[in-house]
N, C-alpha and C positions, 0 to 999 in steps of 0.2 A: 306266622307273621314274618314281613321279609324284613332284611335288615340291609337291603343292597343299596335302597335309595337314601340318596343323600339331601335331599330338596327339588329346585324348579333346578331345570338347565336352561330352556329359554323361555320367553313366549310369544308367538306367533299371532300377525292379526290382520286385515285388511286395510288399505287405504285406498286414495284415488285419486293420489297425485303423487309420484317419487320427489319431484320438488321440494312439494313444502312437508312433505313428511322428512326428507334426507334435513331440511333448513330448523324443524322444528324438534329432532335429536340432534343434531349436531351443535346448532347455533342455540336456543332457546336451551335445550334442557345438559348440554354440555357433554355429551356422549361421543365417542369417538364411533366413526363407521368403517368396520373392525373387516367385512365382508360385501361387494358388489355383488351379484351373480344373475342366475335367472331361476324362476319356477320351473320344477325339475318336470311339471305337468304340465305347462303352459309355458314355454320360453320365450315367448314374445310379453313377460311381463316380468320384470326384477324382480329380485328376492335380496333384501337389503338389512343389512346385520348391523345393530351400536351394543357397544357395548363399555368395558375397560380397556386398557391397554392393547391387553392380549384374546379379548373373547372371554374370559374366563365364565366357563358354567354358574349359572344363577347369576351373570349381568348381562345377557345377551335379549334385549328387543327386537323381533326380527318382523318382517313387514314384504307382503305382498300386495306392492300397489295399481292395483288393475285400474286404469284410466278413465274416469269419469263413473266409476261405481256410485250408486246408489248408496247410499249412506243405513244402517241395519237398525231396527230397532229393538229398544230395549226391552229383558223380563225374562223370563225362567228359563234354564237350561243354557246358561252361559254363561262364561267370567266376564265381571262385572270391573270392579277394580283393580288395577294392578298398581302396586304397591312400589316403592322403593325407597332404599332404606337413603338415608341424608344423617351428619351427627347434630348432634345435642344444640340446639340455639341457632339455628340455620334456618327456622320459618320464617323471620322477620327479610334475611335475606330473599328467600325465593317469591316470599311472598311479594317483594318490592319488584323483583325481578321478570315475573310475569306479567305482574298487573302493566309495566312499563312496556314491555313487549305484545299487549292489547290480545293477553291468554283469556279466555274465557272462562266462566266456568268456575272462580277462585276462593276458597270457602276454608274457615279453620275450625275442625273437627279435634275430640279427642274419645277414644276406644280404648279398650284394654290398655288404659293406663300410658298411653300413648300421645301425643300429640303430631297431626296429621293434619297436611295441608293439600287439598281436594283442587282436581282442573281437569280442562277439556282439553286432547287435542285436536288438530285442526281438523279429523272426521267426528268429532262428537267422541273419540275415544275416551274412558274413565279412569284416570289416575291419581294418585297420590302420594307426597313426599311427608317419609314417618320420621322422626327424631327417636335414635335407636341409636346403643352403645353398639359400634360394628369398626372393626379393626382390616378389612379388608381395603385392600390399595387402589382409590381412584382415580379415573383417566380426569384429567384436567385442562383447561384451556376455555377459549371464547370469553373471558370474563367471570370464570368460578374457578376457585382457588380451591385447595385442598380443605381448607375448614369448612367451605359448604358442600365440597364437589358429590355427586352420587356416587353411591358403596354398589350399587349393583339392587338387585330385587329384596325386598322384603317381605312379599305376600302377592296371593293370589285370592280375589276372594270371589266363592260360585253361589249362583244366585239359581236356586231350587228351590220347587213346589213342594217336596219332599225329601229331605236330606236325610232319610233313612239310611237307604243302601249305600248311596255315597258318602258317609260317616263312617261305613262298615268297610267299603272299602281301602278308603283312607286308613284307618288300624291295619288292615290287613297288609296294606304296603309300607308302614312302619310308622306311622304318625298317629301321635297319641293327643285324645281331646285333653286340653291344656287350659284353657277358658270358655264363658258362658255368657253373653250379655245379650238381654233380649233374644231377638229372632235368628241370632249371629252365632256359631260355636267354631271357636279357633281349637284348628289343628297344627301338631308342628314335628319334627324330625329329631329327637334329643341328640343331641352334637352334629347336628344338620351342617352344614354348606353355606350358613350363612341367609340364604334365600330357601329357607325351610317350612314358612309358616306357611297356611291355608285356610282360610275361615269359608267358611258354607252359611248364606243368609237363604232362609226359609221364608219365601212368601206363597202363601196357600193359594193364594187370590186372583197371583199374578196371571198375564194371558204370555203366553211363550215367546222367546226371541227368536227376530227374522235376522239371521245373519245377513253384513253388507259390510259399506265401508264403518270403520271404527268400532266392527268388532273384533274379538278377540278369534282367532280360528281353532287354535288349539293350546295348550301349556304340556311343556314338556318337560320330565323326572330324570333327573339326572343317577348315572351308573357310571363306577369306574370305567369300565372296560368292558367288549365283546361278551366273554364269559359270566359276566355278569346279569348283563344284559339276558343272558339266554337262561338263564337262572330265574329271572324275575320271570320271562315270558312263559317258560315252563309253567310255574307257579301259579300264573294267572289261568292259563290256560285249564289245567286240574283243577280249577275252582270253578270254571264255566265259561272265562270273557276269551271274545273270537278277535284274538290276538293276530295281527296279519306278520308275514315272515321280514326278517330283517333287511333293512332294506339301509345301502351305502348312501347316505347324504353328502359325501367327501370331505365334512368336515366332522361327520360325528356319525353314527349308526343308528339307525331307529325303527323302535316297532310303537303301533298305533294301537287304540281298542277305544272304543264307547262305551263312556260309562255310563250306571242306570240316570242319573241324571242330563243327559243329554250334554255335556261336555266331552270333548273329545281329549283323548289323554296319550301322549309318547313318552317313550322311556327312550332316551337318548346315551348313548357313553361321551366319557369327557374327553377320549380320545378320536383320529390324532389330532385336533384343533386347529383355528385359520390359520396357524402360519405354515401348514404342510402343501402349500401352493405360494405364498406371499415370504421377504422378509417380514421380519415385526416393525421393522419400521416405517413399511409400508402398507400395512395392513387396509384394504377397504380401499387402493387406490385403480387398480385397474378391472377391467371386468370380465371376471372369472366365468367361463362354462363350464359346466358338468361335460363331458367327454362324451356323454351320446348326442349332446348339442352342436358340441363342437365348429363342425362341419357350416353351421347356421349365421357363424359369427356376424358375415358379412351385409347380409340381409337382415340379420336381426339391429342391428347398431342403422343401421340405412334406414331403416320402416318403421321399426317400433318402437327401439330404447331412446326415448329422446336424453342426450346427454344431462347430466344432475351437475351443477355448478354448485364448487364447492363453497 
């Protein structure tokens, strides 16, 4: 069993408009936009970072907004919810908060002993804010103050036909089954990062998801460092999964693999983080290219990136 990962580092997902996706973390849900950049595979499309402060691993939502996508639909073989942790007595606020900002989608839920408040954003994406003891430091502003502000991630939860193998795996990367409710078994990381949970809902029945906008692309595991990192991918690899080679993100490292569930899974290090191009005080204000893009600036800013008002 590894013992390297620490919880999520990010999660990655589609949208189909940079606008009202940058309007509805930043403004709406109170996240700071920590990173601008572009798709390291398609540069004529952002790749757009919120987070806390400073990025910190397990509060980063990251979003690739490809223009006018087709929106993905739901069912097995994808994350379904993403979670985020909020403190103790803060639903009445967000719930106000939303419903007044015409969020769709607005529902109060309680799970594992939890109370949890369910929304859409503006691709159909699925999330929720948990009421959880969490001492981690939130970015603040737009009208949310520290006693409601978001702590960073809470959960990922994967929606499987069969959550056999990926149960098995999960243990195997260090997460131990923790609870059992219904169709749903939560997983979690014992002195995890904070953003350490995972629950896996099982529907037998279900027809499979068409990835689009407002799904989720991938979630990614966070690792100290390089040697870490090469540590786990060894690991995986000797057990069977076709781990691709490391590959420079610039603000973090990563290797990729699919898991038997058809969720795609990166193991990211938490090093050297967004401010190794940005002050911190400026984090998420100009827009950064990867250095084989470079060269592109001109024309990509002229034809594609239409400018994001903040």
């Amino acid at each position: 069993m590894l013992k390297q990962i620490q919880g999520l580092h990010h999660v990655t997902s589609l949208a189909s408009n940079a606008q009202s996706n940058n309007d509805f973390f930043t403004k709406t849900l109170g996240l700071r936009r920590v990173k601008k950049t572009v798709n390291f595979d398609a540069p004529n499309v952002y790749h757009l970072y919120y987070g806390d402060e400073v990025g910190t691993p397990g509060s980063v939502m990251t979003y690739f907004p490809f223009p006018g996508a087709r929106r993905g639909s739901r069912g097995v073989g994808e994350v379904g919810v993403t979670g985020f942790t909020i403190p103790k007595g803060a639903i009445p606020f967000w719930k106000e908060r939303l419903s007044s900002l015409g969020i769709s989608g607005i529902s109060e839920k309680s799970s594992f002993g939890e109370d949890r408040l369910h929304f859409l954003g503006p691709d159909g994406d699925q999330f929720a804010l948990i009421e959880s003891a969490d001492d981690r430091a939130p970015w603040t502003g737009n009208g949310v103050s520290e006693e409601e502000a978001i702590r960073g991630f809470h959960s990922a939860s994967m929606r499987l036909r069969d959550g056999g193998a990926s149960a098995e795996l999960l243990k195997f990367m260090g997460y131990e089954e923790v609870d059992k409710q219904g169709a749903t078994t939560r997983f979690a990381v014992p002195g995890g990062n904070g953003a350490h949970v995972i629950d896996i809902e099982v529907l037998h029945g279900a027809g499979t998801a068409d990835q689009g906008a407002g799904s989720v692309h991938h979630i990614a595991f966070a690792v100290d460092n390089r040697e870490k990192q090469l540590e786990v991918r060894k690991a995986l690899m000797d057990t069977g999964y076709q781990v691709t080679p490391v590959i420079d993100r610039d603000y973090f490292w990563a290797i990729y693999f699919q898991t038997p569930g058809g969720v795609l899974f990166e193991v990211a290090t938490n090093e050297p983080g967004f401010d190794r191009d940005e002050d911190t005080a400026h984090l998420g204000e100009a827009l950064k290219l990867p250095t084989q893009h470079a060269h592109l600036r001109e024309v990509l800013e002229s034809k594609y990136l239409e400018p994001i008002r903040d």
